[in-house]
C-alpha positions as CSV (number, residue, x, y, z in Angstrom):
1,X,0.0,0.0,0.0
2,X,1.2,3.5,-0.9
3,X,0.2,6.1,1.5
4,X,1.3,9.9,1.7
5,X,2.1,11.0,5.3
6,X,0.1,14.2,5.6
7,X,-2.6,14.8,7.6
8,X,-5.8,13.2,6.1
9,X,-8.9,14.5,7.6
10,X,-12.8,13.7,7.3
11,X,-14.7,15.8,5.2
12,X,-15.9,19.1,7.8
13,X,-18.9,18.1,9.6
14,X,-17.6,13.8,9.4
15,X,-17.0,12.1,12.2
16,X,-16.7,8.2,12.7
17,X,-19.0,9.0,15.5
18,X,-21.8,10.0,13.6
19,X,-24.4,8.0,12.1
20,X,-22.6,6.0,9.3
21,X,-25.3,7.3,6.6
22,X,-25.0,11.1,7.5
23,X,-21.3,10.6,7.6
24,X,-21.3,9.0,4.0
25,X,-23.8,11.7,2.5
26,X,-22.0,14.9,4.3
27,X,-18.6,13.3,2.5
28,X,-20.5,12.9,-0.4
29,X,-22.0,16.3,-0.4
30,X,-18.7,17.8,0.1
31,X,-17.0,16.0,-2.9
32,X,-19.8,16.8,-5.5
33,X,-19.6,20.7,-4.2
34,X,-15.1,20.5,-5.2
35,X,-16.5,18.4,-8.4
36,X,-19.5,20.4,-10.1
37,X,-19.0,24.0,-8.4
38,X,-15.4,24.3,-7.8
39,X,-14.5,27.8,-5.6
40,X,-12.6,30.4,-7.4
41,X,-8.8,29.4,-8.2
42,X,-9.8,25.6,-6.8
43,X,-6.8,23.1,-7.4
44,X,-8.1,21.3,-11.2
45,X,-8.2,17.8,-9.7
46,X,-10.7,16.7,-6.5
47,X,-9.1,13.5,-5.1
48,X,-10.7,10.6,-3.4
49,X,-9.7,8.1,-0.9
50,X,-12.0,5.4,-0.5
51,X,-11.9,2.3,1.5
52,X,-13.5,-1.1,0.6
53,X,-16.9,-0.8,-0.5
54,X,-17.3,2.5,0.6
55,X,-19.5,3.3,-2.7
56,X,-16.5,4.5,-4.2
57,X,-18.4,3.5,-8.2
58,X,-21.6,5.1,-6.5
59,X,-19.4,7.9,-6.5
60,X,-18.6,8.1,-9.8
61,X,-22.2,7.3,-11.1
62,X,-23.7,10.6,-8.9
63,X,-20.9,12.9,-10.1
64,X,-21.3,12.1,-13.6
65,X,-24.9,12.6,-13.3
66,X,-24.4,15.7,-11.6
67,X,-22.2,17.0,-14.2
68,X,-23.8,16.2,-17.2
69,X,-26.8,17.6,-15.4
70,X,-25.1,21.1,-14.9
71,X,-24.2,21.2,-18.9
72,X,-21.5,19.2,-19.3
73,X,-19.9,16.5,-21.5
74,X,-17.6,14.3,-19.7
75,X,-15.0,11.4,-20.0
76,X,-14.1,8.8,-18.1
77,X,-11.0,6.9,-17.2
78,X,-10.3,3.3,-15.9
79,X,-7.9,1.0,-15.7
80,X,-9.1,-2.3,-17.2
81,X,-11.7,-3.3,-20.2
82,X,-13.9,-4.8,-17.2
83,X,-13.6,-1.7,-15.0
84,X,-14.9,0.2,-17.9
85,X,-17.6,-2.3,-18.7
86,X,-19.0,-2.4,-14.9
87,X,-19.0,1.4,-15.2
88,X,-21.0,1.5,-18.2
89,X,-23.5,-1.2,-17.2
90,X,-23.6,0.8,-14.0
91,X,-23.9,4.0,-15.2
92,X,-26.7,3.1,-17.9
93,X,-28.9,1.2,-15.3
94,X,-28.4,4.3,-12.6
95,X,-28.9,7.2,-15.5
96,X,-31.2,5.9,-18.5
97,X,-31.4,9.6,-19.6
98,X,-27.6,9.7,-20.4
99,X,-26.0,9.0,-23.6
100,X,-23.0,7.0,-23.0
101,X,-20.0,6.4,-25.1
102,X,-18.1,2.9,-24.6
103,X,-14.8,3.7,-26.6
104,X,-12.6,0.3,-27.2
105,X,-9.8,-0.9,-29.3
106,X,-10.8,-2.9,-32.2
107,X,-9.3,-6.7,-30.5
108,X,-11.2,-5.6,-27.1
109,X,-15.2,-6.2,-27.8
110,X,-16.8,-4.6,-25.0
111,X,-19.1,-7.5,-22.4
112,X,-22.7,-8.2,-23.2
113,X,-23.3,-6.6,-19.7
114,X,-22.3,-3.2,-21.4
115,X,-24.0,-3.2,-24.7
116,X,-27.4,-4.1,-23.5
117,X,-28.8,-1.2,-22.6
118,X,-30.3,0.9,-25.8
119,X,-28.5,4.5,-24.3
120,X,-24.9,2.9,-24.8
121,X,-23.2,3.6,-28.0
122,X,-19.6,1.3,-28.6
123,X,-17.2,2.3,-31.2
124,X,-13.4,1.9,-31.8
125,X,-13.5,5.6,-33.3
126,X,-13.4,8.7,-30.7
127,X,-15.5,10.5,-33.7
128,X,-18.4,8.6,-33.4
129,X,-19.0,9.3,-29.6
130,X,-17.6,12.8,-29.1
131,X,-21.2,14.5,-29.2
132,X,-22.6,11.8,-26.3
133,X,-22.7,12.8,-22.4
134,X,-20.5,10.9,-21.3
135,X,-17.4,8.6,-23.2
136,X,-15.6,5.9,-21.2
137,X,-12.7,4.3,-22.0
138,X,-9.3,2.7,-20.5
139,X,-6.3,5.0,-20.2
140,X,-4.3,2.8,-22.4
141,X,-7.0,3.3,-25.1
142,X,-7.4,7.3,-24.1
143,X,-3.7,7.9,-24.8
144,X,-3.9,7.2,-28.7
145,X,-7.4,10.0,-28.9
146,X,-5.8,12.9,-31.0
147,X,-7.6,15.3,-32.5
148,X,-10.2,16.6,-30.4
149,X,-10.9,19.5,-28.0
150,X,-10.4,18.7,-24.5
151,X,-13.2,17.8,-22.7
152,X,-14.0,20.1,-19.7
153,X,-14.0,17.5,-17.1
154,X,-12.7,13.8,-16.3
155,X,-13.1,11.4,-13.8
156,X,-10.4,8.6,-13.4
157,X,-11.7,5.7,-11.7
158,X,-9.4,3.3,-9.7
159,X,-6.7,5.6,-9.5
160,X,-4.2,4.2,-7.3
161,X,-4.2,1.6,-9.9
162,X,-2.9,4.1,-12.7
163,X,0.6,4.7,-13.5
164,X,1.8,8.1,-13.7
165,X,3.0,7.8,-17.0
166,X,-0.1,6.9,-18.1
167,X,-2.1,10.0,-16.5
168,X,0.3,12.3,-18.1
169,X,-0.5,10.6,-21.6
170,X,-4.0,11.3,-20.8
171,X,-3.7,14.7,-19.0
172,X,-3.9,16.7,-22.3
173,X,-7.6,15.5,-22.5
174,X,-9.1,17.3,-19.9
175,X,-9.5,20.5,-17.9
176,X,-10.9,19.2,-14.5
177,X,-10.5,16.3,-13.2
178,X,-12.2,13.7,-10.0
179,X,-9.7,11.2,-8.9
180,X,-11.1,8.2,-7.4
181,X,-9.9,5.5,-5.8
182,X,-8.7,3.2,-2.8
183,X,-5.6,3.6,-1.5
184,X,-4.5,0.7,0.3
185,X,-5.2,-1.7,-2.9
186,X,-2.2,-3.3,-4.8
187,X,0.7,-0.9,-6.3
188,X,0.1,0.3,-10.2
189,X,1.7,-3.0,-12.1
190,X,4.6,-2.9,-14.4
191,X,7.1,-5.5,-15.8
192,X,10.4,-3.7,-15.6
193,X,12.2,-2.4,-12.7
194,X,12.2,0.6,-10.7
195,X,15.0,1.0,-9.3
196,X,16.5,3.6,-11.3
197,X,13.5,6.1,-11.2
198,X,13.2,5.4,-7.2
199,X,13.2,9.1,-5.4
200,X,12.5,11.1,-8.6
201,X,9.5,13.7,-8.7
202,X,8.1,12.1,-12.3
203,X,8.6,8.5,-11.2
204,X,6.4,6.7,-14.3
205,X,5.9,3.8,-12.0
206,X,4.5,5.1,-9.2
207,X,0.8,6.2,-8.2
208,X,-0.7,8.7,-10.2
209,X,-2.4,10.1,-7.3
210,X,0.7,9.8,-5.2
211,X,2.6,12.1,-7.8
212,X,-0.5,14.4,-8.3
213,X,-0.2,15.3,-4.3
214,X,3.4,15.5,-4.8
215,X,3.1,18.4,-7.7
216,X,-0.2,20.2,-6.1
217,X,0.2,20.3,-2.5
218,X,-3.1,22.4,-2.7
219,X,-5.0,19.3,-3.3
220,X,-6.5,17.8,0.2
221,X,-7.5,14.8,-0.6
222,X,-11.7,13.8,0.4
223,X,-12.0,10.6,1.9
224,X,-15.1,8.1,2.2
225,X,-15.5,7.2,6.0
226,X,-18.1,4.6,5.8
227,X,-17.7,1.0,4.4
228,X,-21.2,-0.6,3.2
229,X,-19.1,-4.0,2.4
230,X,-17.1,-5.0,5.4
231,X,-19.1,-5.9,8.5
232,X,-18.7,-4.7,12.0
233,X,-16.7,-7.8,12.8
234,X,-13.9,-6.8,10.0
235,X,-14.1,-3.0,9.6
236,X,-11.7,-2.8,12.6
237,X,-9.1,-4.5,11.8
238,X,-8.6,-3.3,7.8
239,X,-9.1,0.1,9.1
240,X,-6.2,-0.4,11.5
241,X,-4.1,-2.3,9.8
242,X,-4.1,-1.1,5.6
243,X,-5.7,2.8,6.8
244,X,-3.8,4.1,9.4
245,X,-4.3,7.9,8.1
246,X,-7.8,7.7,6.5
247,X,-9.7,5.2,9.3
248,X,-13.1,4.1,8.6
249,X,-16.2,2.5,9.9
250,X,-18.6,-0.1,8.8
251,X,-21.9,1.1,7.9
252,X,-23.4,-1.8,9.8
253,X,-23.1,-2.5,13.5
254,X,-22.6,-6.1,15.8
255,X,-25.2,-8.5,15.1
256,X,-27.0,-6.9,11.8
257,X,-25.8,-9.5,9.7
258,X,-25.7,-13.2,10.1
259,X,-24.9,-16.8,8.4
260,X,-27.0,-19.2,9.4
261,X,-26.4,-22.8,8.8
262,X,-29.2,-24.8,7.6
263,X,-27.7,-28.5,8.8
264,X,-25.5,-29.3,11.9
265,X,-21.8,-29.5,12.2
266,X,-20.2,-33.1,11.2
267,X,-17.4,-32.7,14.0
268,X,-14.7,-31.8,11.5
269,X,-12.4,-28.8,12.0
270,X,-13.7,-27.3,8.4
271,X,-17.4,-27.1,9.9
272,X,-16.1,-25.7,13.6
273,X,-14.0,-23.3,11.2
274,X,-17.1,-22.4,9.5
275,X,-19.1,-22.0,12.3
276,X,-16.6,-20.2,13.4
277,X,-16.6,-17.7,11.0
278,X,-20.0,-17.5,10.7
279,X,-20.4,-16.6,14.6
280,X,-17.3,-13.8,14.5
281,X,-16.6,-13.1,10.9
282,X,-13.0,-14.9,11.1
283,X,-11.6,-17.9,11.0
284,X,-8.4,-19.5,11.1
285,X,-8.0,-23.1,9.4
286,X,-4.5,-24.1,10.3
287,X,-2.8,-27.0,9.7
288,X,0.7,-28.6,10.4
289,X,3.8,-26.1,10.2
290,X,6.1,-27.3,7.4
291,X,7.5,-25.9,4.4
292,X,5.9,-27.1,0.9
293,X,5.7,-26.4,-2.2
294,X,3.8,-23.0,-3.6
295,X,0.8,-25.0,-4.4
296,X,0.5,-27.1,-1.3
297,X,-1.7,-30.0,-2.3
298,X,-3.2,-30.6,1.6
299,X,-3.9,-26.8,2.3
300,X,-5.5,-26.5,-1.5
301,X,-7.5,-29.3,-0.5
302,X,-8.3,-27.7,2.7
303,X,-9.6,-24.6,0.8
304,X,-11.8,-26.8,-1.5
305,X,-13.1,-29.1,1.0
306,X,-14.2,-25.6,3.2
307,X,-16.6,-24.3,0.2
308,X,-17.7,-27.6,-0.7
309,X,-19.2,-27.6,3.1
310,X,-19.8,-23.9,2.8
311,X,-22.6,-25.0,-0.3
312,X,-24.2,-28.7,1.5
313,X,-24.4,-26.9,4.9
314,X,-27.1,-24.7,3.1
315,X,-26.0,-21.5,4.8
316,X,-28.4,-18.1,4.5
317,X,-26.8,-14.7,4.6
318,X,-29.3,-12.0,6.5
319,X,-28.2,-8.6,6.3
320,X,-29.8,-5.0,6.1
321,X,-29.9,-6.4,2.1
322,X,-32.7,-8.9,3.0
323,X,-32.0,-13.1,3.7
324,X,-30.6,-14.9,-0.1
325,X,-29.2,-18.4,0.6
326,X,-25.4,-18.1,0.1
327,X,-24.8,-19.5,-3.3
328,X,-21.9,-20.1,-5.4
329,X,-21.9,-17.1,-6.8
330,X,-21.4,-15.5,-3.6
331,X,-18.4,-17.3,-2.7
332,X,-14.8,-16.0,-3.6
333,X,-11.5,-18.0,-3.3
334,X,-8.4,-15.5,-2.8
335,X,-4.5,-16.4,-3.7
336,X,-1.5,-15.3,-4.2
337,X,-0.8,-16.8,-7.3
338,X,-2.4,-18.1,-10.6
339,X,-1.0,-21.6,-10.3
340,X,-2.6,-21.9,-6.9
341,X,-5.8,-20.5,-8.5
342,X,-5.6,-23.3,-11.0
343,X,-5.2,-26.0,-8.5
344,X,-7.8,-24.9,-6.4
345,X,-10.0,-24.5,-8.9
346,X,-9.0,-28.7,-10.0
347,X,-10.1,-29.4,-6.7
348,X,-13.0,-27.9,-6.7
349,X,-14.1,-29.7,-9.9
350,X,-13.3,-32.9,-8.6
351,X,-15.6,-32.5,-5.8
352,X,-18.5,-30.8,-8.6
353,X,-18.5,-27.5,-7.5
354,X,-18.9,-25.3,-10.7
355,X,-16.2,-22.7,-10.8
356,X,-15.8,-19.4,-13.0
357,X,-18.5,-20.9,-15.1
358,X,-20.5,-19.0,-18.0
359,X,-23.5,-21.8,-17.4
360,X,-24.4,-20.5,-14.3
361,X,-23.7,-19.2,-10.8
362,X,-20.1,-20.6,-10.0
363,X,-17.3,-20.1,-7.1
364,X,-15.1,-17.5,-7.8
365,X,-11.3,-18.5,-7.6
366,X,-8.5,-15.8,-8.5
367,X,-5.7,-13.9,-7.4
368,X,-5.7,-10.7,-5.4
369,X,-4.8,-8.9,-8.5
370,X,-8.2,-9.6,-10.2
371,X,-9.6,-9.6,-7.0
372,X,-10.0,-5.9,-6.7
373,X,-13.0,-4.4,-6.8
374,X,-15.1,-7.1,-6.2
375,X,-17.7,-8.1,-3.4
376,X,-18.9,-11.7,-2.2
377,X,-20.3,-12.8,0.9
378,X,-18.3,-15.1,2.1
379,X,-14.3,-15.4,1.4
380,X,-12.0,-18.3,1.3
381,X,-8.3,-17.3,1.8
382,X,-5.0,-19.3,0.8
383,X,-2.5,-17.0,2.9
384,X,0.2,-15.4,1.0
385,X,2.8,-16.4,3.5
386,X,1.3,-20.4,4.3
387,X,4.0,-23.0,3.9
388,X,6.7,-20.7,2.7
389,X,10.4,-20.3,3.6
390,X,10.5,-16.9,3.0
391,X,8.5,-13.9,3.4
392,X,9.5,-11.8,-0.1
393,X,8.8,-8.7,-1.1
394,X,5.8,-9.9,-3.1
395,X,4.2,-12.4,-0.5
396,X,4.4,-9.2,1.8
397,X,2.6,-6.5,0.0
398,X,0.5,-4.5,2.1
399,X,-2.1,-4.5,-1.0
400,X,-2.1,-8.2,-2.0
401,X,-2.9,-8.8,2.1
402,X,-5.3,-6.1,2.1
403,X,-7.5,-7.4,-1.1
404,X,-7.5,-10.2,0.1
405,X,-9.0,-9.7,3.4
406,X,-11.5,-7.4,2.6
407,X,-13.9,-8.9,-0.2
408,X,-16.3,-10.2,1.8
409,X,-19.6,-8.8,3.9
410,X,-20.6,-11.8,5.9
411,X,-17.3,-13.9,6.7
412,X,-13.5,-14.6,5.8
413,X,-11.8,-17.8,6.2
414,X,-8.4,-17.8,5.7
415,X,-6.4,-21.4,5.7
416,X,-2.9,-21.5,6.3
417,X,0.0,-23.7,7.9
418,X,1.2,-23.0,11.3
419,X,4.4,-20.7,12.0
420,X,3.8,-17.4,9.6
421,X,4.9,-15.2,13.2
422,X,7.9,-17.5,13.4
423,X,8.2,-16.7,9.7
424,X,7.9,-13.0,10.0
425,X,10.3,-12.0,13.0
426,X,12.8,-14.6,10.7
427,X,12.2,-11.9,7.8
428,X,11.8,-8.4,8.7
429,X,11.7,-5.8,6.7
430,X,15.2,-5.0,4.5
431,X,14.1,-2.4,2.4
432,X,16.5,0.1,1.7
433,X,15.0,3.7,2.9
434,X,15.1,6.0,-0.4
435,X,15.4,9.9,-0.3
436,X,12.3,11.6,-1.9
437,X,10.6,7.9,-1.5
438,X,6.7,8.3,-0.6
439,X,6.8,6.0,2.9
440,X,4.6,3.0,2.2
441,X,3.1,2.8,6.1
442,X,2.2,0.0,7.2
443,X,4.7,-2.1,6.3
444,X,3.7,-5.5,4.7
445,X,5.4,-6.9,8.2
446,X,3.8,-4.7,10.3
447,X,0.1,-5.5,8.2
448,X,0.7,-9.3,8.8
449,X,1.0,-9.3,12.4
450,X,-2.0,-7.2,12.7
451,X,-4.4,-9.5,10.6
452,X,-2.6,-12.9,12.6
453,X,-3.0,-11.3,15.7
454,X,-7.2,-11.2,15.6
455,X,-6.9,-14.8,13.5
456,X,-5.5,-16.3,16.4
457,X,-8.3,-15.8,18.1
458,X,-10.3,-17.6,15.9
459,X,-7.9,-20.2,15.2
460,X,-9.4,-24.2,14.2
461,X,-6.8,-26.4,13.7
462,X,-6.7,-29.0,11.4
């Protein structure tokens, strides 16, 4: 996670006190006033912070209808084909009365999802859209428009996720601009090194809202202080550990939402780790210390063996949402890498749960990195650090942690093998402290010990 140390406030009039709905609308109020009536010589970018399903593509939705709605055309920015087509989908089933662009490269046909809706026009050609109310695209597609008069106003969604390099090949676009995004989500990806732009003011690799603050010291960032995702049993804990300068609340409280199991436990640890769960929203599923390799066939088979029971124990997930029986397509399974993906997802078939299946609702099984974004009720967890000798650079990522554990609004289970502490205070932190470096607070080390400390209380072994 990539956080600036300044001093990060609520929006006037927000407390975490308050009532969580009136401290989400005064933020929101406040951030559409900097958006659609800026105050004379205003900084030209509003930026964002938002935590884990704080209603950060709400957000977007209600400024762009407010915008277009004052007289203006607008574009948007994201990071990835499906960001853009959730945004579309979203924006055309929230705002009927808008025309909306969906700009795409000719070998990247927008979803279904996005083209249904009879107010959504989709063309490769900038041309062919420019007259519409709103255009959305990705940045790497917005960096080849030429040829047309900047538009008076962006918004760039998921923008922790963008490169700098790649806002400044966009920057020529647009007058104003809304920044949103959530800051304690993975680090903008690249493929070659860093090391030699580490320090410098126009680092291309780094945040392009970390390097916007670092130009315009004018911009005070907003921040969303309510999340409508996590529960009261996990707000805590991701607020303390990933958002140490922009802490949040849940917008529910103890006891508003429940799992209940339709069938009785069968004695085994997975059940007592799912009722577990579904009593305190954690659980630990542990199982011998040893090393193994990356793909550890008995904790992948622990993981599939837990959402196999998750499905025949007929669970039902009440919330302030209403009671829905917690079905496959509520169900995530997190890891660190795509091989362990795959094999989970093996298992899973051999004991007939679908998975990532077009036919139907299926289990979700991916990596952190494609992870983002996304919301499930309950959340199966491979740990980063289960089984390994080391504790890298990667395996330690505030981000990849942070994703992980905070998907879900009922539960989180998280399987691992004994000694990750042990494994930790082995491996602290080495980094090298750069000049000019924005600090990345908390440390993955630090993070890790938080989120093991509460697991141990909830701790089934296997």
């Amino acid at each position: 996670m990539t956080s600036t140390v300044s001093p990060l406030q609520p929006s006037p009039g927000v407390s975490l006190g308050t009532d969580p709905g009136a401290a989400a609308d005064a933020a929101v109020a406040a951030i559409l006033d900097a958006t659609v009536r800026p105050a004379a010589r205003a900084p030209r970018g509003v930026v964002v912070d938002s935590p884990p399903g704080a209603g950060k593509s709400t957000l977007v939705v209600r400024a762009a209808q407010e915008l277009v709605g004052a007289g203006e055309r607008l574009m948007i920015v994201a990071q990835t084909n499906s960001q853009v087509d959730d945004l579309v989908d979203r924006l055309a089933l929230k705002a009927p009365g808008l025309s909306i662009g969906r700009l795409h490269g000719s070998d990247a046909r927008p979803a279904p999802e996005a083209l249904r809706h009879p107010n959504v026009t989709a063309s490769t050609k900038p041309a062919d859209l420019l007259e519409l109310d709103v255009v959305v695209s990705t940045a790497a597609k917005w960096q080849w428009v030429k040829d047309v008069d900047p538009w008076r106003h962006a918004i760039v969604d998921e923008a922790y996720q963008m490169r700098s390099d790649a806002l400044l090949a966009v920057a020529r676009l647009f007058e104003r601009a809304l920044f949103v995004g959530d800051p304690g989500q993975l680090d903008p990806f690249t493929v070659v090194g860093t090391e030699q732009w580490a320090g410098l003011s126009y680092d291309p690799s780094s945040s392009a809202v970390v390097t916007l603050l670092a130009h315009n010291p004018a911009i005070v960032p907003h921040r969303l202080p309510v999340s409508w995702r996590l529960p009261a049993s996990a707000a805590p804990l991701i607020s303390t550990a990933f958002y140490p300068y922009t802490p949040f609340r849940s917008g529910t409280g103890p006891g508003e939402r429940l799992l209940v199991a339709g069938t009785r436990p069968d004695g085994s640890a997975v059940d007592a780790a799912i009722d577990e769960a579904a009593e305190h929203g954690w659980a630990l599923l542990e199982l011998p210390a040893r090393l193994t390799v990356r793909t550890d066939p008995q904790a992948v088979a622990a993981v599939a063996a837990t959402v196999r029971r998750l499905l025949d124990r007929g669970l039902t997930a009440h919330s302030e949402q209403g009671s829905t029986p917690l079905s496959p397509g509520r169900i995530a399974v997190g890891t660190a890498h795509r091989d362990q993906a795959a094999a989970v997802r093996a298992a899973l078939t051999a004991l007939g749960v679908p998975v990532d299946s077009t036919a139907g609702p299926a289990v979700t099984v991916d990596t952190a990195n494609r992870l983002q974004g996304r919301e499930y009720d309950v959340t199966v967890v491979l740990h980063p650090l289960s089984g390994r000798p080391d504790a890298t650079a990667f395996h330690l990522e505030t981000g990849r942690l942070c994703v992980l554990a905070s998907r879900h609004r009922h539960a989180c289970i998280v399987v691992a093998r004994a000694g990750i502490a042990g494994l930790l205070d082995e491996h602290p932190s080495t980094e090298p402290v750069q000049l000019g470096v924005t600090v990345k607070f908390p440390d993955g080390w630090e993070a890790n010990h938080a989120v093991l400390a509460q697991l141990a209380e909830h701790r089934v072994r296997l």
